[in-house]
C-alpha positions in Angstrom: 0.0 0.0 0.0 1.4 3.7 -0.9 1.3 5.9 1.9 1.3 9.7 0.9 3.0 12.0 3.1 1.1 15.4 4.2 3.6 18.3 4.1 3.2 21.1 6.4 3.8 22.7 10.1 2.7 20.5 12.6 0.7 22.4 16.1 4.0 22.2 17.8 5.7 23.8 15.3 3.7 26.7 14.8 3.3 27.4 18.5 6.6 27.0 19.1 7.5 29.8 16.1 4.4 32.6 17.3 6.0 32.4 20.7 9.2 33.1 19.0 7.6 36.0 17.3 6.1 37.1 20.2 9.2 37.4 22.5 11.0 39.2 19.4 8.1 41.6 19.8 8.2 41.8 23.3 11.9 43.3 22.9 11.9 45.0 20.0 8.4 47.1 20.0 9.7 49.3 23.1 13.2 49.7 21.8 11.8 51.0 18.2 9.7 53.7 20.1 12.6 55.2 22.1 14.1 55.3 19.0 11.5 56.9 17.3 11.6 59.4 20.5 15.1 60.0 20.4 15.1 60.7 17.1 12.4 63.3 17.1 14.1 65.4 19.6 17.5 65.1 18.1 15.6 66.3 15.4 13.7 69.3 16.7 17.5 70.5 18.6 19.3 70.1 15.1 16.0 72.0 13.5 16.6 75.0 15.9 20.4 75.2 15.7 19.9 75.4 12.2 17.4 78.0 12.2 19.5 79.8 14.7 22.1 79.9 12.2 19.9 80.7 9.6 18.8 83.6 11.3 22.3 85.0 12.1 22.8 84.6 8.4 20.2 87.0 6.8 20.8 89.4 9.6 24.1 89.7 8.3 23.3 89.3 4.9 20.4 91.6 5.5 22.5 94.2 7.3 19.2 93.8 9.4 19.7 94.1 13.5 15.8 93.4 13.4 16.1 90.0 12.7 15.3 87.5 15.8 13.3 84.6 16.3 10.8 84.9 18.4 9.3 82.3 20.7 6.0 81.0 21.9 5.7 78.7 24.1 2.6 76.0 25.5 1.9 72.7 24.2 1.5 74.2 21.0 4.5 76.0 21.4 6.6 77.7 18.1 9.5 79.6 16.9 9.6 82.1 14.3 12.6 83.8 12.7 11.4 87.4 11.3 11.8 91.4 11.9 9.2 92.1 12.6 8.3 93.3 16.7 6.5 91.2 18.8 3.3 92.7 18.5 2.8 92.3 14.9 4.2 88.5 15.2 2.6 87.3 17.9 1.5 83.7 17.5 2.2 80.7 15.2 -0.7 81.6 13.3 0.8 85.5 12.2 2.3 86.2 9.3 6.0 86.4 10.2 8.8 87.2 7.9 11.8 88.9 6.9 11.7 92.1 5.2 8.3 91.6 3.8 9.0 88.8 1.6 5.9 86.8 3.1 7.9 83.7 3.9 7.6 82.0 7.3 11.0 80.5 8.9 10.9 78.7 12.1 9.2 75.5 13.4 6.5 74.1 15.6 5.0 71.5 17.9 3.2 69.7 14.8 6.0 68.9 13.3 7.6 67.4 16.7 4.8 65.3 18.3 5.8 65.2 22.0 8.2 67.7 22.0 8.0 70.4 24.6 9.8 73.8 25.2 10.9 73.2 28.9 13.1 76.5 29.3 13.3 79.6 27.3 16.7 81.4 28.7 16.1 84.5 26.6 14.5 87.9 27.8 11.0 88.4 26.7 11.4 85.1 24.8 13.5 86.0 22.2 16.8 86.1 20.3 17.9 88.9 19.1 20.8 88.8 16.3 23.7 91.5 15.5 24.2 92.4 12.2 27.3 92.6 13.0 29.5 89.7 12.7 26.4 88.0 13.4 26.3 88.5 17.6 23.8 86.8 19.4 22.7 86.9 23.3 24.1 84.7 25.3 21.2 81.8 26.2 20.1 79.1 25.9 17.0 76.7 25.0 16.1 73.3 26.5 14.0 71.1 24.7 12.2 67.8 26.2 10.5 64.6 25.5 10.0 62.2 28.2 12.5 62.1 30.4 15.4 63.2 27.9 16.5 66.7 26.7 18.5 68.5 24.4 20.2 72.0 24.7 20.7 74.8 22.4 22.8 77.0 23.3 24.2 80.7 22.2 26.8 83.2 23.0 27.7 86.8 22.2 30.6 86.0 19.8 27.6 84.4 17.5 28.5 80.6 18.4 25.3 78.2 18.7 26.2 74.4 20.6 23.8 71.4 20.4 24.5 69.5 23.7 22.7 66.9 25.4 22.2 67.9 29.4 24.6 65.1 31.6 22.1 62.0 32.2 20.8 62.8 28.7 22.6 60.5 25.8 20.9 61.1 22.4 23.3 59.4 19.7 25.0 61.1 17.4 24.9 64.8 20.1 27.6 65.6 22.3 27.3 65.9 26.3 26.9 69.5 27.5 30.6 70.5 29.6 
């Protein structure tokens, strides 16, 4: 008599590769979202220092000692870079630009879900550029998600630093000294 042979997973053999799955799962789903959450807020810090810089840049290309960016905190907090004083740009929502030219600089909370603003170290939340050899106020900004941070920081001879605060470690950003 011929026998034919079924081919397939047995019960065991399935069981035994879902609980597989599920302990890769186990690990791997919390790891992915603290890199996810990591990378966000290394994102927003490199976002700002680059719009920091920006700034500095058309104030001296500008010749424009107007030029600032101008902050605005909550959970729907912002940052604008524009010329314009803070009573004419004063919320996300306003039209703020540079010399007219109806283009908005800066970033937001929508585009960093999580993200807060946990210290503005600026008078009247904002920094104010030189036009001169691009100066800035010394300062700084501390951004936050979770339990981990990231610092902007600025000084008088123009210089911007993107540190992480000691306890913080954010791959790819240097400790704060």
């Amino acid at each position: 008599m011929f026998y034919m042979r079924w081919r397939g997973f047995s019960l065991l053999e399935l069981m035994v590769a879902i609980m597989v799955l599920a302990i890769l799962l186990t690990v791997g789903i919390p790891s992915y979202i603290q890199f996810r959450e990591d990378n966000t807020l290394s994102s927003a810090g490199r976002a700002l220092y680059g719009d920091i810089l920006l700034a500095r840049s058309e104030s001296t290309k500008r010749n424009n000692e107007n030029v600032k960016l101008l902050f605005f905190g909550g959970s729907n907090w912002c940052y604008r870079i524009t010329d314009l004083d803070a009573s004419t740009c004063d919320s996300c929502t306003a039209t703020c630009d540079i010399d007219g030219d109806g283009q908005t600089r800066g970033g937001d909370a929508a585009s960093y879900p999580k993200v807060q603003i946990k210290n503005i170290g600026y008078p009247s939340d904002e920094l104010r550029m030189g036009s001169l050899r691009g100066s800035m106020l010394d300062g700084s900004i501390l951004l936050s998600l979770g339990s981990k941070e990231i610092k902007v920081t600025t000084n008088k001879l123009g210089r911007a630093y993107l540190c992480a605060p000691t306890g913080t470690h954010l791959t790819g950003v240097d400790t704060c000294s």
